[in-house]
C-alpha angles and dihedrals in degrees: 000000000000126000130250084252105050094048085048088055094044087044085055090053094046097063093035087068095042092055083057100046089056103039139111130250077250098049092043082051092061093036092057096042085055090048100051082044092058101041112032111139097006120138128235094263096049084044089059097044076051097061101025091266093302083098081132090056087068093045099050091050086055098051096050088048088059091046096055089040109032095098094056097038098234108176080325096152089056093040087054093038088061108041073051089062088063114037085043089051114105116261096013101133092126092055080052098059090042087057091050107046081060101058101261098153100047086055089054104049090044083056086065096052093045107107098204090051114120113236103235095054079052086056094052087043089054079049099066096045085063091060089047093049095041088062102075151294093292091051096056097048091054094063090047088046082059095047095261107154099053087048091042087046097046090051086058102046080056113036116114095204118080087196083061097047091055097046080064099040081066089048087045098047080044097060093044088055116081090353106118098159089050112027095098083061093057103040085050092048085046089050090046086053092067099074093060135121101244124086095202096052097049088055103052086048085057098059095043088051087061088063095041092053087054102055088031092055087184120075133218126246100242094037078091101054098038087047092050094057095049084078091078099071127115095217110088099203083065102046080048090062097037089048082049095047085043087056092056096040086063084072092063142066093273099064105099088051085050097053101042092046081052085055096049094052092070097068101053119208113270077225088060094041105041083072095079086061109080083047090066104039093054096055101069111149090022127065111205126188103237122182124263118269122259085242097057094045080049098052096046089044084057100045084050089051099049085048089054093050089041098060099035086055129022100202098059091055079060090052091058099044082071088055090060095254092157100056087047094050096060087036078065100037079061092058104111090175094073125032100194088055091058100042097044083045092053090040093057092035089055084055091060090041085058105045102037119053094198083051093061098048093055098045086051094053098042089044092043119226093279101055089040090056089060094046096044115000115208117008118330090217087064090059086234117188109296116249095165094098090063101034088108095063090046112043119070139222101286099043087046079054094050085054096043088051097045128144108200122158125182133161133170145190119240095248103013120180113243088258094042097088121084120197092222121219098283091198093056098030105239108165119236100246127207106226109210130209089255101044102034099101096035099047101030093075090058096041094053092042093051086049099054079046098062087041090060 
């Protein structure tokens, strides 16, 4: 037998459910702003003391009211705020399984492909998916099961709110976490992202790439080339992220093809700058200020970005003096077109004058004293005061074309003895070559002979 008070609480309920029942999209409107008002924050148990332990007869009535509603968007952000109320409430696992056997997730993640879908009902139902994720392995294989990550990527590849593509950058870095089946997913959606169109979304994939390269600890074939043309943007915050993830990528497989690709940038295509042509010859009698090329932004971000290496480890700027870093930094200290190009160029090149003495005597001859002068006054052993920021406003045309035409070829051993490098003939292009422990007697003869040769 139940008490007075109990039947007086189920009679409540059941009222309760019967107004609903009857009511109006305008009536359910008021019923459910009553309802986030009261509830907010309370925990399963409390939700059950609030609705005389049927707390899950609400709930179900809410979730079938989404599923009949969600494509028009009828009160859709209250509807997802409430059965939020209840998935988010402590110790509501079991108002977690009753949303997903009833397909919960799927409706989700077909909210955030809806075109006529408000924003801001997208964000609560991101929301929701975080819940889901957040409450354990099974959970978020079960959103990737439901292919979760291309509809969450493309929403965010999409999305028009920053505060909404945040809101999945934390679902994103969540199902990368504690997600071994599915973490490849995730860390290949997050490297498809970078192509978009949105700033903001690249660079919150970027981010969350950093974290996915950590866990992953193995890297994918195309993360190289799509990095690499991030360095085109325009948006700094962007080209920040990409140089960082840059920095950590150095640590994998893939570091020798990324090198060599940053080296490469520095010499554009005659076919990507020629483009720049027809813009000048048209305007004739009016001189119009037209933004830089991709390829030049490209080619300073990438100067930027071998500086950066260079100086945070010293082999890999040995490693780039073999791919001929040197030649294509003052290739791209002779760009007049860009002047960022030029000045980020001089900056990392003034790093390899520094630190490597060869490289200082070849970059003098081809340069010529005056020009040096104007690059590092005095001698650069001495750490005398850097000119190198401010070389493009100082030099002229024919010394920007000496740089452009240069023919600068260094190239070092990983651990050379102070005598083991060999400034080459820089009129006949013989390479300075490190002579290693192994290789010395049996490659000294040729190189001497090859040089008494040039001399001839």
């Amino acid at each position: 037998m139940t008490s007075v008070k109990e039947q007086v609480a189920i009679s409540r309920l059941l009222s309760f459910l019967q107004d609903w029942d009857n009511a109006g999209r305008v009536t359910r409107s008021h019923i459910l702003d009553s309802f986030i008002e009261t509830n907010q924050g309370r925990t399963a148990p409390e939700l059950e003391q609030e609705f005389s332990q049927g707390a899950s007869l609400f709930l179900v009535r809410l979730t079938t009211w989404l599923r009949l509603t969600y494509m028009i968007g009828s009160c859709l952000d209250k509807i997802l705020r409430s059965i939020g109320i209840f998935l988010s409430a402590v110790s509501s696992n079991r108002y977690l399984v009753e949303f997903l056997e009833v397909g919960g997730v799927l409706t989700l993640l077909e909210i955030l492909g809806l075109e006529k879908i408000k924003e801001e009902d997208k964000k609560e139902s991101i929301k929701l998916l975080q819940v889901i994720a957040n409450s354990g392995r099974k959970y978020k294989e079960l959103i990737c099961e439901s292919y979760g990550i291309r509809s969450i990527a493309e929403f965010l590849a999409k999305s028009k709110s920053e505060e909404t593509q945040e809101e999945v950058q934390v679902l994103l870095d969540s199902l990368v976490h504690g997600n071994p089946k599915y973490q490849n997913q995730v860390y290949k959606g997050l490297i498809a992202l970078l192509p978009c169109a949105s700033p903001k979304a690249q660079q919150l994939s970027l981010q969350t790439l950093r974290t996915a390269q950590s866990i992953i600890r193995t890297t994918h074939p195309s993360i190289v080339d799509h990095v690499l043309q991030l360095l085109r943007t325009m948006h700094l915050e962007v080209q920040y992220e990409a140089i960082a993830l840059i920095k950590d990528l150095v640590d994998y497989d893939v570091c020798p093809e990324l090198l060599k690709g940053l080296v490469e940038l520095l010499i554009p295509s005659f076919k990507e700058t020629s483009k720049l042509q027809p813009k000048i010859l048209s305007e004739s009698s009016v001189l119009q200020l037209t933004a830089p090329l991709p390829v030049f932004l490209q080619q300073a971000a990438a100067a930027k970005a071998i500086g950066v290496l260079a100086r945070s480890n010293t082999s890999l700027a040995e490693e780039m003096l073999h791919l001929r870093v040197v030649h294509s930094l003052m290739t791209a200290m002779g760009n007049t077109d860009h002047s960022n190009s030029q000045r980020q160029a001089s900056l990392t090149l003034e790093y390899f004058v520094q630190t490597f003495p060869v490289v200082e005597d070849h970059v003098r001859k081809s340069m010529g004293e005056e020009l040096y002068q104007l690059f590092l006054p005095g001698s650069s052993r001495s750490r005398p005061q850097s000119n190198a920021g401010d070389l493009y406003m100082k030099m002229n045309s024919i010394q920007a074309d000496i740089l452009a035409a240069n023919k600068v070829n260094v190239a070092r051993g990983p651990h050379p003895p102070p005598t083991a490098l060999y400034p080459g003939d820089l009129s006949s292009g013989i390479t300075g070559v490190y002579l290693g422990p192994r290789d010395q007697e049996a490659r000294l003869p040729q190189f001497q002979q090859e040089n008494m040769e040039g001399k001839e």
